[in-house]
N, C-alpha and C positions, 0 to 999 in steps of 0.2 A: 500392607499398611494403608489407611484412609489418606488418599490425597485430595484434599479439600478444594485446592487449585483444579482439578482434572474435573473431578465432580461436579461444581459448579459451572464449568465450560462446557460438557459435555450436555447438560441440562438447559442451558439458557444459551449457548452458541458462542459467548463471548466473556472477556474478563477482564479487568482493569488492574494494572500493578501499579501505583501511584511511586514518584520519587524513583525511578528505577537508576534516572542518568543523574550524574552531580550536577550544580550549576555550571561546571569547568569545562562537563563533557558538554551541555546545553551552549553555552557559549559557545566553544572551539565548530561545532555543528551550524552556527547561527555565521560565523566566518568565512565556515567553509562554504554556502551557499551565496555569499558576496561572491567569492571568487568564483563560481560556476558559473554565475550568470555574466561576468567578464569573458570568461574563457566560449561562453555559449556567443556573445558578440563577436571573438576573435574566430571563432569557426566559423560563423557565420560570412564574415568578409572573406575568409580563405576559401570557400566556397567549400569547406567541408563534409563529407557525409555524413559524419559523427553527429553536424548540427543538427540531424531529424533525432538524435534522442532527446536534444530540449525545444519541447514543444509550448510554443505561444499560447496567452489566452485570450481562447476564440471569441471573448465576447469583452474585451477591452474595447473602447472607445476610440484609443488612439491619442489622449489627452494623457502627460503622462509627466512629472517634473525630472526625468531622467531619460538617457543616450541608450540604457539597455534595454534588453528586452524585457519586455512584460511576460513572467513565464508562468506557467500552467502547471507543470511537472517537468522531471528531467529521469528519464529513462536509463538502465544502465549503469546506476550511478557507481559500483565498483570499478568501473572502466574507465573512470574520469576521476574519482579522487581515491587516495588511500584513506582519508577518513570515515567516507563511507564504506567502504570496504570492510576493514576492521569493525566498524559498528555493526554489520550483520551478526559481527561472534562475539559480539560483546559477552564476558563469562555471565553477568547476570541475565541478558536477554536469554543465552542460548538453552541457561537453567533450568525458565520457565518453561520453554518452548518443549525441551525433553520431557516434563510431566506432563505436559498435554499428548504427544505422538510418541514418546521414544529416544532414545537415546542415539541412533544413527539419522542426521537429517542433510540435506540437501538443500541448494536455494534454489526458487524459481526464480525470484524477483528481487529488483534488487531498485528502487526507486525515491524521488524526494516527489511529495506533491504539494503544491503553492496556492493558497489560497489570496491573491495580491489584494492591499488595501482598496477598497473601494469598487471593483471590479472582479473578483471570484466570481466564477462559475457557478452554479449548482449544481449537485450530481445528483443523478437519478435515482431513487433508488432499484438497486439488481444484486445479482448473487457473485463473485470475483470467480467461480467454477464455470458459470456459462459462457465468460473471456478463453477458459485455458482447458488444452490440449492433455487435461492431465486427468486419469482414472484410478481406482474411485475419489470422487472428488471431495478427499478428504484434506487440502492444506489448512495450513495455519498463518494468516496474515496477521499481521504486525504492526500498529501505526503509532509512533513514535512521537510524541508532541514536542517539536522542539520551537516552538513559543505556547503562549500558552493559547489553547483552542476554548471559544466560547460560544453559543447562541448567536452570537452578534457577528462573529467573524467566518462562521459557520462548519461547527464543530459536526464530527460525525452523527449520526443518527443513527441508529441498530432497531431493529423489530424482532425486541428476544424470543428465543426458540424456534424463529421461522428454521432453522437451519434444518428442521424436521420434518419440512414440506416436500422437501425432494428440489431438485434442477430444472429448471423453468426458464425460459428464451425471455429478453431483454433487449432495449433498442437502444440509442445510444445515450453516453454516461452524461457528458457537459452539456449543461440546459443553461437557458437563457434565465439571468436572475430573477425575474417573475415566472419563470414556468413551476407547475406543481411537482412533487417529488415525484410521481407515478402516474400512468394514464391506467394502469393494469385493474380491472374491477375485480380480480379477486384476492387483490392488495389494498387492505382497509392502511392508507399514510397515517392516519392516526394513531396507529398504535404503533408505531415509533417513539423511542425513545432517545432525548439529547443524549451526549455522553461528552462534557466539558473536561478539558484536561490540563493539568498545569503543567508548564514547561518541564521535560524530563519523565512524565509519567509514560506510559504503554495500554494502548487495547492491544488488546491480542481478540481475534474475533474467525470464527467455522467461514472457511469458504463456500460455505453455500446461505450465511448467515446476510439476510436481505438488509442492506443498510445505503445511504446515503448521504447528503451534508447539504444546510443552506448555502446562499451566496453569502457572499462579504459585501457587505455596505458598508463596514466599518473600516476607520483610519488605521486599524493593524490589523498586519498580515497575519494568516495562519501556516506557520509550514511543520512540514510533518514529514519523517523518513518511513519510509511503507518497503517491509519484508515479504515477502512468503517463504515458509518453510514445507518440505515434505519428506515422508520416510521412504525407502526403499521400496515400500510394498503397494504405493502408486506409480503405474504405469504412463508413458508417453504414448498419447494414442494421437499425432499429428492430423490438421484441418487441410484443406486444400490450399497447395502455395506452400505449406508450412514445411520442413527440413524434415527425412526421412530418421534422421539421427540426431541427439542433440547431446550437450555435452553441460552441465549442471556442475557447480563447487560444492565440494563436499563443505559443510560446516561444522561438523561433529559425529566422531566415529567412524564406521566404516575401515576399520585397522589403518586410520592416519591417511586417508586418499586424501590428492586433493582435488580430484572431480571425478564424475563418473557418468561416463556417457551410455545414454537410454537409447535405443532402438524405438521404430514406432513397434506398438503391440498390434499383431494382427490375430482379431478375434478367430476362436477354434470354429 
């Protein structure tokens, strides 16, 4: 049968589901991110390890009308809340995600990223494949608008169907709010495209799909819950440093696992 959803992603790299979360789920998400960034303070003074999954943003000023942290993203985030947790298997996210790759999927990733009023980063733009230890580099990222993203706050960017260029080296993501999105000369920034989103919608977008995001100058934040999803038939092929073995939640299928641990692949 024609799936219009797959088609269209498969062709331009990327796909917008509007309204996916209620306002309830929006909120209760918008809560739980108060309390991370508390909880990210309390690690912090216990001199926690855990406090390297919530990472500061590097280009705050330091001028700030609050005791917490100025946060960037927060890594991990099924490890720290059960709201995100459950939001990776959300039934309507996981629906989508299965007509694009399949019905058995796994998670890489599991993240909130912060775009803080007045101080957001910029991100550069690159491919989320050239990060990760994962072959063919076929995932399916996720970014979840839970406010709403704009131009002004500095909503994604996509450069539809680069994801057809192939896997290309990238330097690093947080730039400085006047830096340009790309130094790369055979990456035309211009043909980038916004992709504004109203609290609750979803991109879903090809990990090799070149994209980025202005800074925030503006008095609201942007945050956003960011997935990656992957089928079975991508391999662990680990970087230098990186764990010989790793262990991945299953999110749907796979006869009811709830994880399943990858080997590195060692080419024949």
């Amino acid at each position: 049968m024609p799936n219009a959803n797959k088609d269209f992603f498969e062709e331009n790299g990327y796909l917008v589901i509007p309204d996916l979360l209620s306002p309830a789920e929006v909120t209760r998400c918008q809560k739980e991110i108060d309390r991370l960034h508390h909880l990210a303070a309390q690690l912090t003074a216990q001199k926690d390890p855990a406090a390297g999954h919530f990472q500061r943003e590097p280009y705050h000023d330091g001028n700030a009308d609050t005791d917490l942290p100025i946060l960037r993203k927060i890594e991990n985030t099924r490890t720290h809340s059960e709201i995100f947790r459950d939001l990776a298997a959300h039934p309507k996210l996981v629906a989508i995600v299965q007509e694009l790759i399949g019905q058995d999927l796994l998670l890489f990733r599991s993240t909130v990223m912060l775009k803080p009023a007045h101080h957001g980063s910029a991100h550069a733009l690159h491919q989320d494949s050239a990060y990760w230890p994962m072959e063919p580099p076929t995932l399916v990222t996720v970014s979840i608008a839970l406010s709403d993203a704009t131009t002004e706050n500095g909503c994604i960017k996509v450069v539809p169907q680069s994801h057809h260029l192939g896997l290309q080296e990238w330097g690093p993501i947080a730039q400085a709010q006047d830096s340009p999105l790309t130094q790369r000369n055979n990456i035309d920034a211009s043909q980038h495209m916004d992709v504004p989103l109203k609290a609750g919608s979803v991109l879903f977008f090809h990990s090799l799909m070149v994209h980025g995001s202005g800074p925030n100058t503006s008095a609201h934040p942007r945050h956003t819950a960011l997935y990656a999803y992957f089928s079975p038939n991508v391999r662990y092929v680990p970087k230098n440093g990186q764990p010989a073995a790793k262990a991945f939640p299953v999110i749907a299928g796979l006869d009811g696992r709830q994880e399943l641990t990858l080997t590195a692949h060692q080419p024949a």
